[in-house]
C-alpha positions in Angstrom: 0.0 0.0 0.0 1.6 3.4 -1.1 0.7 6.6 0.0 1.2 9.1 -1.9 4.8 8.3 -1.7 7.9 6.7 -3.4 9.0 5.3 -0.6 7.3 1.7 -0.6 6.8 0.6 3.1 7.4 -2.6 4.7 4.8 -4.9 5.7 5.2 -6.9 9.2 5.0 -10.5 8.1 6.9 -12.1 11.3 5.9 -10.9 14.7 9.5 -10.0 16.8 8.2 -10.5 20.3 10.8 -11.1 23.0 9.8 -12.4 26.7 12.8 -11.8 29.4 13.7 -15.1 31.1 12.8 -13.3 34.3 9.1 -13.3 33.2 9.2 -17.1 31.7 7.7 -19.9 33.7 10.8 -21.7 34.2 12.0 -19.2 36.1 9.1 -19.0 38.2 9.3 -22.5 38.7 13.2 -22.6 39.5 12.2 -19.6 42.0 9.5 -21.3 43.5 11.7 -24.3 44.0 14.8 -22.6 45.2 12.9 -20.7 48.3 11.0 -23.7 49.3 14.4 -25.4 49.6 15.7 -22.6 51.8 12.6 -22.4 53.8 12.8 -26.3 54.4 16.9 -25.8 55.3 16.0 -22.7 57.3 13.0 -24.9 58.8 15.6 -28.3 59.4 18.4 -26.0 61.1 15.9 -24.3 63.2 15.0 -27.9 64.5 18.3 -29.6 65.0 19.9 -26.4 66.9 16.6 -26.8 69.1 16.9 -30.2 69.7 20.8 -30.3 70.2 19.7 -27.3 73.1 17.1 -30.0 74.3 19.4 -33.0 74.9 22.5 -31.3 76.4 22.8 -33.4 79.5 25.9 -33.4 81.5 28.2 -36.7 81.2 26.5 -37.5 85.4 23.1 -36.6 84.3 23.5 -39.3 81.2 25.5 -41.4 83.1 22.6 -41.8 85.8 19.8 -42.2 83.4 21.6 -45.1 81.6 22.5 -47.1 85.0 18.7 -46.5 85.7 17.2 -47.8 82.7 19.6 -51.1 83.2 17.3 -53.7 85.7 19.1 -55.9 87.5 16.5 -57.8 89.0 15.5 -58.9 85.5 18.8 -60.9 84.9 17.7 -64.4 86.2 20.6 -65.8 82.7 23.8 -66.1 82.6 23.8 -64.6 79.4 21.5 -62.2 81.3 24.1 -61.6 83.7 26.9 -61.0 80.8 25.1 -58.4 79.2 24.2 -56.1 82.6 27.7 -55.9 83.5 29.1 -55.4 79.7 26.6 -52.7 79.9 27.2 -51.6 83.4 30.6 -51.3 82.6 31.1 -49.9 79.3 28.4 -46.7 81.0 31.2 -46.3 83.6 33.8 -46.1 81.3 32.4 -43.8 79.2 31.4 -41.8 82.2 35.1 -41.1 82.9 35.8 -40.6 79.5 33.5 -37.7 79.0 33.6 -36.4 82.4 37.6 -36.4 83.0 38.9 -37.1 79.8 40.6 -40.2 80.7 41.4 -42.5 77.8 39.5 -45.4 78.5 37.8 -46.5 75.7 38.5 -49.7 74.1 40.8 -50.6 78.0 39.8 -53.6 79.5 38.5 -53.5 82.7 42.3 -54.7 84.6 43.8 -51.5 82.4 40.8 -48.9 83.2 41.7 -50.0 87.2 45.2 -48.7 86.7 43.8 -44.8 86.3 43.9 -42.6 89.4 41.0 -42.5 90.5 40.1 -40.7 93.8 40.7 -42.7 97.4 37.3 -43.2 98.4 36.3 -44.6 94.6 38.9 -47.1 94.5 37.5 -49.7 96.5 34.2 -49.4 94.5 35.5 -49.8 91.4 37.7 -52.2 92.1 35.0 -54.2 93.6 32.8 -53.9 90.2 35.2 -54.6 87.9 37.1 -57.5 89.2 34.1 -59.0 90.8 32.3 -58.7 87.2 35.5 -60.5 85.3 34.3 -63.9 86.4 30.9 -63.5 85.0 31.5 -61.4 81.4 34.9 -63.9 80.6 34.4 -66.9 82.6 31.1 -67.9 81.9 29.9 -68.0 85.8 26.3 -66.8 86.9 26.1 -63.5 89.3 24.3 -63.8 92.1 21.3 -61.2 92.2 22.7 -59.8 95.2 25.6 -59.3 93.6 24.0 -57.8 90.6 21.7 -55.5 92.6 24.9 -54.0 94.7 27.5 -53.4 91.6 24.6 -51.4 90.3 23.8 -49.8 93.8 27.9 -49.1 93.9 27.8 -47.7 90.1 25.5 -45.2 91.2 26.7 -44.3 94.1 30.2 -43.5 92.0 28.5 -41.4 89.7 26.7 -39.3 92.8 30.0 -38.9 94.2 31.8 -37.2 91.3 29.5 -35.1 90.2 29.7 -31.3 91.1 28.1 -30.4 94.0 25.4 -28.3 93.4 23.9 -31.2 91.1 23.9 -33.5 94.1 
């Protein structure tokens, strides 16, 4: 179509239409995506640093709960029997572990004796752990008696060494 002109004028046969990638839906998608991932990180930190806040228990605190969840009136087995004093002993020497640093773990029980430990614990743990050696290696029953006063003498270890004002 000319008007009036010499000048013949171009017709649009192609339409030039350009969409930004910031207005696509991919990248509405990809934004979508990437804030629910940080709101579920945000959301998973949040709960970890509130449950690590939740289960800060001093080394006595754990110690103590552990020796009371272990029954020793239930043991009526040998195998029973085995098992309460691997326990009992492996919650003592972690006990010292965490609490003094000693480096116990992986000791038997005749190396964990030759620690320093204070006077008045000595005769306790000596008591436990050699009286326990016949049952856990030698395949000999504990007495219930026996079972009930190692644990009675584990606790009383634990009560003993722990700070004062958590007495």
């Amino acid at each position: 179509m000319n008007t009036g002109g010499s000048q013949p004028e171009l017709y649009d046969i192609y339409d030039m239409w350009h969409i930004p990638f910031w207005q696509t839906t991919l990248f509405a998608s990809i934004f979508i995506g990437l804030g629910l991932l940080l709101l579920l990180g945000l959301a998973l930190y949040l709960f970890l640093r509130f449950r690590a806040k939740k289960q800060k228990e001093s080394s006595w605190e754990q110690a103590l709960r552990k020796l009371n969840g272990l029954q020793p009136a239930v043991c009526t087995t040998k195998e029973e029997g085995k098992i309460f004093y691997f326990e009992l002993t492996a919650i003592l020497k972690n006990y010292f572990y965490e609490r003094y640093g000693f480096h116990i773990k992986g000791k038997t029980d005749q190396e964990f004796l030759k620690f320093s430990f204070p006077d008045e614990l000595q005769p306790l743990l000596h008591e436990i752990f050699s009286g326990c050696l016949q049952i856990k290696y030698a395949d000999e029953s504990a007495l219930q008696k026996q079972l009930i006063r190692d644990h009675n003498h584990a606790i009383q270890i634990i009560q003993q060494t722990c700070p004062s004002e958590n007495k």
